[in-house]
N, C-alpha and C positions, 0 to 999 in steps of 0.2 A: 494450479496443481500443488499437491503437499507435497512439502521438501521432501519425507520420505520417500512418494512414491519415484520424484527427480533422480535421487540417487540412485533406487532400484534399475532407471530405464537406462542411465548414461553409466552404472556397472556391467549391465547388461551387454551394451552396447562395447567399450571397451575391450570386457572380455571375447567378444564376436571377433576383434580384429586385432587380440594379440599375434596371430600365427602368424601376420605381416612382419613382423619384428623378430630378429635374431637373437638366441640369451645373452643376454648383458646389454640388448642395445634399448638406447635411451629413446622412453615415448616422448610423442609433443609436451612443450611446459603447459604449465596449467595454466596460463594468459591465453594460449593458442586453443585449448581444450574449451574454456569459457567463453571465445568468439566464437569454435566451433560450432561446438551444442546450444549455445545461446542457453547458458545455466549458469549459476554465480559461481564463485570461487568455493563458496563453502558446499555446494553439490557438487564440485570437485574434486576437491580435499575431502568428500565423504565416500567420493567412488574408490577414490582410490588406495584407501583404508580397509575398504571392503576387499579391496585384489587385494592388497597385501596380505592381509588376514588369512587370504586363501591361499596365499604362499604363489602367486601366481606373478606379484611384481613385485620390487624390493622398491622403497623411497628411500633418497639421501638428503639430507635438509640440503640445500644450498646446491644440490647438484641436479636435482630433480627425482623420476621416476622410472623405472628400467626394467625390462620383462627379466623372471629369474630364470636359475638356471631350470633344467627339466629335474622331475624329483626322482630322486631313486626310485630301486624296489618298492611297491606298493605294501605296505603292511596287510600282515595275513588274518583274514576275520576271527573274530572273538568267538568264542563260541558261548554265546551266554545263556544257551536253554534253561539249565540249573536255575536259573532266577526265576522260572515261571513257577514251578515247584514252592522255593524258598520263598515267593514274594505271595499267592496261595493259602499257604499254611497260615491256618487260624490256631492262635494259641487255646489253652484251654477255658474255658468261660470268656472266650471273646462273644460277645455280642453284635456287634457291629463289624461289618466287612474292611478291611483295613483299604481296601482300593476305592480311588476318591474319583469323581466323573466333576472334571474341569472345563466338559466345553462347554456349558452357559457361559462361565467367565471369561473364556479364552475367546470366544465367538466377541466379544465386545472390544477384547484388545487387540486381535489380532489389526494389521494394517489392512484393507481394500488393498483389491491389486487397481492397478493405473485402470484411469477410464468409470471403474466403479462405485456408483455414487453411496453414502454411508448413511444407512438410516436404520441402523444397528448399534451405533458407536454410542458408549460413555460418556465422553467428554470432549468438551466444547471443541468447534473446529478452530483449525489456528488463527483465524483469521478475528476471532474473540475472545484471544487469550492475551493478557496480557504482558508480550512475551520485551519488549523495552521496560516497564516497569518494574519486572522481576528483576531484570539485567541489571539494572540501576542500583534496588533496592540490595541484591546481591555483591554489587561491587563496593555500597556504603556498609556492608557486614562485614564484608570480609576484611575493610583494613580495622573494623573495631577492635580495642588492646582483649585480647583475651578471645578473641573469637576462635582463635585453628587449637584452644585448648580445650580439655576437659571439660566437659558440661556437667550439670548439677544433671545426674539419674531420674529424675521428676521433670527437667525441665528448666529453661531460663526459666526467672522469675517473672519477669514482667510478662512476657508469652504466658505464662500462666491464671496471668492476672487478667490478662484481657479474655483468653477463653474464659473466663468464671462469669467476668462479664456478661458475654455473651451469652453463656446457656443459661444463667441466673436470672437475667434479667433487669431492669432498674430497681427492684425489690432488694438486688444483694442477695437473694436467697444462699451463693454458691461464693466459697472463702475459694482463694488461687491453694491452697495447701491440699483443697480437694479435688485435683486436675492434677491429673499425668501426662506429658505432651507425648504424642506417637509415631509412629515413620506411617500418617495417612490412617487413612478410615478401615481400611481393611486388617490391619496391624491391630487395632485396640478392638474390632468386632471379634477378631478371635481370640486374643487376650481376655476378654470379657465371656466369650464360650467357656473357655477352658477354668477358669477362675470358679464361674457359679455350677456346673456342674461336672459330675466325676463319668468319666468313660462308661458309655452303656447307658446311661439317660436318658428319657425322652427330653426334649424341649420343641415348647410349642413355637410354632410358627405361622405366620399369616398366608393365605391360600389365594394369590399364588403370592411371590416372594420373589426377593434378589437372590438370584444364583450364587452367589459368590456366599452368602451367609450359609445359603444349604451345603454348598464344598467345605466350608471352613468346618459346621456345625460335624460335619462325617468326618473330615479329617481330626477332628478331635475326639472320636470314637461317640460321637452323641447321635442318638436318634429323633431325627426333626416330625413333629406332629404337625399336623395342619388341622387351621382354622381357618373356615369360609371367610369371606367381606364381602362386604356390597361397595358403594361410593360413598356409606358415610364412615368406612374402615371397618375393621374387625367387629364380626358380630358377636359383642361381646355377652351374649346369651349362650352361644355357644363355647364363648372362652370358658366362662364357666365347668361346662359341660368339660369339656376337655383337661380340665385342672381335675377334676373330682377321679374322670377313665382313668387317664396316662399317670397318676401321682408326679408330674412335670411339676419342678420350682423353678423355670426360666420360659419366661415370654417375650420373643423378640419382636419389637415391633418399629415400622417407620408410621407412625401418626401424621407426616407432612409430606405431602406431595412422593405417596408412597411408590415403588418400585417395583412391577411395572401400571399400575393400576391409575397413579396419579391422583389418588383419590387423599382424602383431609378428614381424620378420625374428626368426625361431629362432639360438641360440647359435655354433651351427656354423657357420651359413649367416655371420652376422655375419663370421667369423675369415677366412671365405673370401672375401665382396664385397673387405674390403680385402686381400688375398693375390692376385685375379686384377689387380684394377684396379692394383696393384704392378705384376703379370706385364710390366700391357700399356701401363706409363708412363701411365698413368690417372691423373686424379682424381676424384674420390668428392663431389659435392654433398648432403652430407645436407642435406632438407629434416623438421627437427625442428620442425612447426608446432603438434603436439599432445598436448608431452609433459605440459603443465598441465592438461589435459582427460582426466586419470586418473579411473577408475570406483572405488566403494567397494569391489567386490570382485575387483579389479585383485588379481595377484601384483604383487612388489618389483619394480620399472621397470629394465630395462637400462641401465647405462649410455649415453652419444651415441659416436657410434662415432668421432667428435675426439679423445673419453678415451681409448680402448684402441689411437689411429693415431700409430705410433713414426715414421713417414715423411713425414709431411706432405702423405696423400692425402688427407685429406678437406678438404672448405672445407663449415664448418657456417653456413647459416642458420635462425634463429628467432625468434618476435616475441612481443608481449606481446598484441597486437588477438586473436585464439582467444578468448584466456581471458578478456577485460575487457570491449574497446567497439572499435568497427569505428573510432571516432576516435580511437582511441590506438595510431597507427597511430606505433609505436616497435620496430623491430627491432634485430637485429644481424649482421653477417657474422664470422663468423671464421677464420681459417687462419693459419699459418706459412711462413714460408719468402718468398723473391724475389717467389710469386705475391701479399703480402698490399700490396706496394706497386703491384702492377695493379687489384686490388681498389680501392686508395683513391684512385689516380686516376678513373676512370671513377666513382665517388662522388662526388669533386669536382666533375668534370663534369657530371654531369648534374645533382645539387641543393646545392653548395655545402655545406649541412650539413644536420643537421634542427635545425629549432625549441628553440632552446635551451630554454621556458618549458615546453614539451613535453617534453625532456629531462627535465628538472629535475619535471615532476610526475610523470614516470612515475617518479624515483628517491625522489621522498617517498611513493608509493603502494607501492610494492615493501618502502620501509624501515617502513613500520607495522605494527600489528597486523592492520590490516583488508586485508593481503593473505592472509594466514592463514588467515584467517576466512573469506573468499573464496573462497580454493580447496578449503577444505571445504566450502564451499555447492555450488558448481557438481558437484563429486565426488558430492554426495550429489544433487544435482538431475538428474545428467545420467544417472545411475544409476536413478533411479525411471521418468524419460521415455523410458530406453533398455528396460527390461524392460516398461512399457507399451506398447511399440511391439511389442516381441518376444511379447507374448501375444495383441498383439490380429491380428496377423497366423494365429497358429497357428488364431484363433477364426474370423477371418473369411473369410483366405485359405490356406487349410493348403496349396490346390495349387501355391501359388508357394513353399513352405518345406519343401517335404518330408515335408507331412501329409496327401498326398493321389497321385493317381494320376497327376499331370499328371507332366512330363517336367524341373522344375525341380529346382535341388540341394538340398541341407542347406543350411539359414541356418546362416549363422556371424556367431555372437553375438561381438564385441572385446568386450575390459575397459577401452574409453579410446575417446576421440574423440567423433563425433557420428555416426555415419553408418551405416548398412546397405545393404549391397550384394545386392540380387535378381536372381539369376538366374533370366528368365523360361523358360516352355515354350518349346520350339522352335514357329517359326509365328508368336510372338505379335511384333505390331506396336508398338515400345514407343514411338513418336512418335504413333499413334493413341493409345493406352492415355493417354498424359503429356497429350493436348489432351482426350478424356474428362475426365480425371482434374479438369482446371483446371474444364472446364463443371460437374461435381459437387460444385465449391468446394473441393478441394484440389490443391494445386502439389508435383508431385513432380519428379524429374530425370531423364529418358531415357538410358540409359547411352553412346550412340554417340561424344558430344563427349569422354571419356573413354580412349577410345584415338585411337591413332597411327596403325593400319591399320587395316582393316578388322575389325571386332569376331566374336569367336569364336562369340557367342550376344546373345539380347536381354538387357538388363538393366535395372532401376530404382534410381535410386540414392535411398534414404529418409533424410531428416534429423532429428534429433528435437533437436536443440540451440534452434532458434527457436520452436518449439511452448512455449505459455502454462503449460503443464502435462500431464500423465498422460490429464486428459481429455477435452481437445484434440488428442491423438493417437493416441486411443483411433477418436474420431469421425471424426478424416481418414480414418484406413484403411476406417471403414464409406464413409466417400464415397468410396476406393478400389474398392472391393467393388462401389457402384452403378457406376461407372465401369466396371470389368471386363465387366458384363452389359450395357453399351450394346449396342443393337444394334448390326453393322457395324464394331464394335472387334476385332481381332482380338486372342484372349489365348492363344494356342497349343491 
């Protein structure tokens, strides 16, 4: 079980059986709570953080935990209608709606409640994260001289020099002076929205896409265009096309093991995204978020398309949280040229730096052995979870993968990432199907929040990265399959 959901059951449970206890009198110690609920100490010390919080026990170091007193008078509600109004109103030449639709993103961070298997989730389950590593690598940063000071606004240097590394290449393409480090991936993707274009902008986008780029792109007052892809990425026939319509100078694209599609821009296709976005005075945001989430039986990885750009169209983002823990939240931005001092202003702006201690452990974690070792765990684990997921669909739902008569396409298996993209029957309801799905205790993703306009077909987007293991994803898709045959769901 995830620690999270531990905490949520034995808070739960706690708060069920404060009324036993008089104000001020002292609950069980937390040795006796740990034999109790058969849960560790730190699901303990988590529950009971959460009562206090709520004002419902008080702790005393050394003396233990104690229900509080009753609370006064209830405070009188707010009356906050006035904001619907004030929050509403478009100023004058707004283009863009100022209110931002967060549940694609939200739907991936939220927690599963207990019992519900996650094949919806972002990021790796805990049980492939490498949560002693970090601990370690964290504890040798922090007694470094100079680490709880001031950080250079760009970045340690060395962390800077290894991302350059990385997106550059063995070529060197990329100098460390051309990297800004960022609090994670989603920090410098909007960073990088707001930099290349001015509020009311189109910027083109790949059809369908990460939610979280479409939230950010609106929350910056920009207007997301969509362009079709197949599985060998963006068709860049019609990227074209859509640079000449929209007069768009920003095209955001994941080229690898893209999001939710899982698909790998083809060679040509590469030569040509940067040869139109040239054409059309463009730049090129690669979003690179899952080139460490390579499969065992992955071909050799493309180069980042930073490596092979002579012109300074691309401005690359990518982060370390994919591959490690949703709190190591350490990215980078990078690009060339006039635009990388727009980049670092609007960085300063909005968070001053990141976390030097944070810096400094993701740069002792990167420099060991056990990142290594790491990435051939998750390679080999995300490989097992992904071909489990790919068998148990052909076994349980061949109609949604092309084993069957229904109206759905070919599954397309990537060799990286987390994700599978289902293309349902035509008819089928995929927001019925995704609330089935939850009451049959598994969390899947409805493909709608995923585009820009209006969606071509229904889809489900499957995750097997946060799944426990092979047999935990095996069993989701059978509670798929109940789901499917609810009555009143429609599945095409």
């Amino acid at each position: 079980m995830h620690e999270r959901s531990s905490v949520a059951e034995l808070a739960a449970v706690l708060r069920k059986g404060l009324n036993r206890y008089s104000p001020g009198e002292k609950l069980p110690s937390s040795r006796a709570l740990v034999e109790q609920h058969r849960v560790s100490p730190v699901t303990v010390s988590r529950a009971l953080a959460e009562l206090a919080a709520e004002g419902l026990v008080v702790t005393r170091p050394g003396s233990g935990a104690f229900r509080a007193e009753p609370r006064g008078e209830a405070p009188r509600p707010v009356d906050t209608s006035w904001q619907e109004i004030a929050l509403s109103a478009e100023a004058a030449g707004d283009q863009v709606p100022r209110s931002v639709d967060a549940s694609g993103v939200l739907a991936t961070l939220a927690a599963p409640a207990p019992g519900v298997i996650e094949l919806n989730g972002g990021y790796l389950h805990p049980d492939l994260q490498p949560e002693r590593a970090l601990a370690a690598a964290l504890a040798r940063a922090g007694r470094r001289p100079g680490a709880w000071g001031r950080p250079p606004v760009d970045g340690v240097p060395e962390l800077r020099a290894w991302f350059a590394r990385e997106i550059g290449g063995p070529g060197g393409a990329l100098a460390a002076s051309d990297v800004l480090v960022t609090a994670g991936g989603q920090s410098a993707l909007t960073a990088a929205l707001r930099a290349l274009a001015p509020p009311g902008a189109p910027v083109l986008v790949e059809s369908p896409t990460y939610p979280g780029m479409l939230a950010a792109a609106r929350a910056s007052g920009l207007r997301p265009v969509p362009v079709p892809m197949d599985t060998d990425g963006v068709r860049t026939d019609l990227l074209a096309d859509a640079f000449r319509a929209s007069g768009a100078r920003v095209f955001v694209s994941q080229p690898l093991f893209q999001n939710p599609t899982g698909a790998v821009l083809a060679g040509e296709r590469r030569r040509e995204v940067l040869r139109v976005a040239r054409a059309a005075g463009a730049f090129v945001i690669e979003d690179d978020f899952a080139r460490r989430l390579v499969h065992d039986d992955a071909p050799a990885l493309p180069p980042t398309l930073m490596a092979d750009d002579q012109d300074g169209t691309v401005v690359h983002v990518c982060s370390l949280t994919k591959a490690t823990s949703p709190s190591l939240r350490v990215g980078a931005l990078a690009a060339r040229g006039p635009v990388r001092d727009r980049l670092r202003a609007i960085q300063v702006v909005d968070s001053f730096f990141v976390p030097g201690p944070l810096q400094e452990a993701a740069l002792e974690f990167v420099g060991s052995p056990a990142w290594a070792r790491h990435l051939r765990l998750i390679s080999a684990e995300l490989t097992v979870r992904r071909d489990a997921l790919v068998t148990a669909l052909h076994r349980q739902l061949p109609a949604l993968v092309g084993g069957g008569s229904g109206q759905a396409g070919e599954l397309f298996v990537p060799p990286g990432g987390y994700t599978l993209w289902l293309r349902l029957p035509d008819g089928a309801d995929e927001e019925a199907l995704a609330g089935a799905a939850l009451r049959a205790g598994v969390a899947v993703a409805a493909g709608r929040p995923y585009f820009a306009a209006e969606p071509p077909a229904p889809h489900l987007r499957l995750s097997f990265a946060a799944a426990s293991g092979a047999g935990e994803v095996t069993e989701g898709i059978r509670r798929l399959r109940t789901a499917c045959e609810e009555p009143g769901v429609p599945t095409g």
